[in-house]
Backbone as numpy.savetxt, mean C-alpha at the origin, in Angstrom:
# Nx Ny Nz CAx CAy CAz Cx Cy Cz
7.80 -2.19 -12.81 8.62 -3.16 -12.14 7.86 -3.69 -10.93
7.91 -4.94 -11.02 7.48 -5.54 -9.63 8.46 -5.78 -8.46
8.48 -6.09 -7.22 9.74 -6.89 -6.25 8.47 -7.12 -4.99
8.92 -8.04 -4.28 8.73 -8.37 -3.47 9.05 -8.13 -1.97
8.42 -7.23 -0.85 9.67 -6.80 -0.07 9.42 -7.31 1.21
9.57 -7.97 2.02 9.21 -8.03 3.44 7.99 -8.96 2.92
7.48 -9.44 2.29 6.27 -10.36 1.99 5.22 -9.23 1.90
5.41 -7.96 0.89 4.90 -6.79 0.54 5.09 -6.80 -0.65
4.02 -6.69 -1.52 3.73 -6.61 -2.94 4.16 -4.94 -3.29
5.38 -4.92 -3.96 5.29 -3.71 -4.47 5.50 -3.59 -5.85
4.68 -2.27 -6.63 4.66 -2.45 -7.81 5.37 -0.61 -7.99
6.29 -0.44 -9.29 6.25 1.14 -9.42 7.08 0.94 -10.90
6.66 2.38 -11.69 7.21 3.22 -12.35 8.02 4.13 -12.36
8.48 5.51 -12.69 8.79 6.46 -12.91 7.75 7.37 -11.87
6.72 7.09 -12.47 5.35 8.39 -11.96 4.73 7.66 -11.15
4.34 6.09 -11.06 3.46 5.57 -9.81 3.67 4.28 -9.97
3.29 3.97 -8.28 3.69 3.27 -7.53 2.55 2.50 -6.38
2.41 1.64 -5.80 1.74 0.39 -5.36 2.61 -0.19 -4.28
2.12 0.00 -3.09 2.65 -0.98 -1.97 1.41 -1.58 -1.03
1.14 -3.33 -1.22 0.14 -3.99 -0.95 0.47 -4.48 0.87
-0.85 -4.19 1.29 -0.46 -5.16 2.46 -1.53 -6.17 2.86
-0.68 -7.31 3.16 -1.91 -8.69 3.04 -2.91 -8.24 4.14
-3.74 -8.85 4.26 -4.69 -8.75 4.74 -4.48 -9.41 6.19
-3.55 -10.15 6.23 -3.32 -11.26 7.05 -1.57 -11.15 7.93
-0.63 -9.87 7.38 0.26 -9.56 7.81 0.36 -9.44 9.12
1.66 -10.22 9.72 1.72 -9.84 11.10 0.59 -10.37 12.20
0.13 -11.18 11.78 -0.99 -11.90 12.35 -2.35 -11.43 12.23
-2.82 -10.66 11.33 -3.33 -9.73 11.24 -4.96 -10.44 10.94
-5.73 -10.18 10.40 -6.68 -10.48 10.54 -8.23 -9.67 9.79
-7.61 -8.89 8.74 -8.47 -7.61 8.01 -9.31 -8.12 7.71
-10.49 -7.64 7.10 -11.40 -8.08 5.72 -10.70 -8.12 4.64
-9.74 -7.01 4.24 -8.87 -7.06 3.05 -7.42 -6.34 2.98
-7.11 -6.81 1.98 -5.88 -5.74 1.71 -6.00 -4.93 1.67
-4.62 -3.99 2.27 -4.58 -2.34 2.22 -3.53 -2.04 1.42
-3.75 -1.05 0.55 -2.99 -0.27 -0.52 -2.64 0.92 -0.93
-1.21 1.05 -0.34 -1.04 2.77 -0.53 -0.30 2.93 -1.93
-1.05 3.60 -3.06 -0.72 3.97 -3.92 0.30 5.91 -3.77
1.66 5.67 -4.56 1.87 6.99 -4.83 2.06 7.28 -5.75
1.75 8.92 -6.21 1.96 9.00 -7.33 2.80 10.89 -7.31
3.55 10.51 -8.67 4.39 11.81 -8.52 3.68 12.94 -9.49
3.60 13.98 -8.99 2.71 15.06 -9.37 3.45 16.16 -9.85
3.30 17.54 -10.56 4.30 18.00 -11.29 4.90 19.43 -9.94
4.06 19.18 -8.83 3.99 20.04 -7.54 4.54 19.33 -6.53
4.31 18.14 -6.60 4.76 17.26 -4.79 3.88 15.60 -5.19
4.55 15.09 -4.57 4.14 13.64 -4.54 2.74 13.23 -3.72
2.05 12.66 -4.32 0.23 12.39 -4.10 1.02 11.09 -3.61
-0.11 10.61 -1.47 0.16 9.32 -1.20 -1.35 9.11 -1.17
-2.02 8.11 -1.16 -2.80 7.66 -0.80 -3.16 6.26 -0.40
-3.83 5.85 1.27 -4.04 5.03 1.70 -4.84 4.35 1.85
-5.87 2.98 1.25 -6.80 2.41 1.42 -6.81 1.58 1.84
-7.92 1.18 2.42 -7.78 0.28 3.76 -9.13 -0.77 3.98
-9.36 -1.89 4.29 -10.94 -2.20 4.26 -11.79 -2.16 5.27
-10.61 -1.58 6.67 -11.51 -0.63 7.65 -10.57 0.28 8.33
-11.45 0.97 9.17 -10.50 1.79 9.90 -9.28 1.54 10.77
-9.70 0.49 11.57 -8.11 -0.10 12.27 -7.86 -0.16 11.31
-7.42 -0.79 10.17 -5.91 -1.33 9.83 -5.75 0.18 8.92
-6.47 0.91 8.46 -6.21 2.21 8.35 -5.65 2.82 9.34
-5.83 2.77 10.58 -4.71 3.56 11.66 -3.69 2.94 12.20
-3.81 1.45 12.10 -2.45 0.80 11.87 -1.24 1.31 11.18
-2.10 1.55 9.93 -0.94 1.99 8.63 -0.25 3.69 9.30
């Protein structure tokens, strides 16, 4: 399923999931989009955050 949330690309399943952030959010100004993928594990839920630098990695 796709939706749209806040002008946030989100994508998910059952097991995983996709939340995009523009590059350009909030006046923002990145090299690129950042994307925290989650995914559900048979122990606890896996997040992971990528980023195309470190600020907007500690932004997030």
């Amino acid at each position: 399923m796709q939706a749209l949330a806040a002008n946030l690309q989100v994508e998910f399943t059952a097991d995983h999931g996709t939340l995009t952030f523009p590059k350009d959010a909030r006046g923002a100004d990145w090299p690129g989009n950042a994307l925290v993928t989650f995914d559900a594990g048979p122990d606890r839920p896996g997040v992971r955050i990528d980023a195309s630098v470190g600020g907007q990695l500690e932004g997030l």
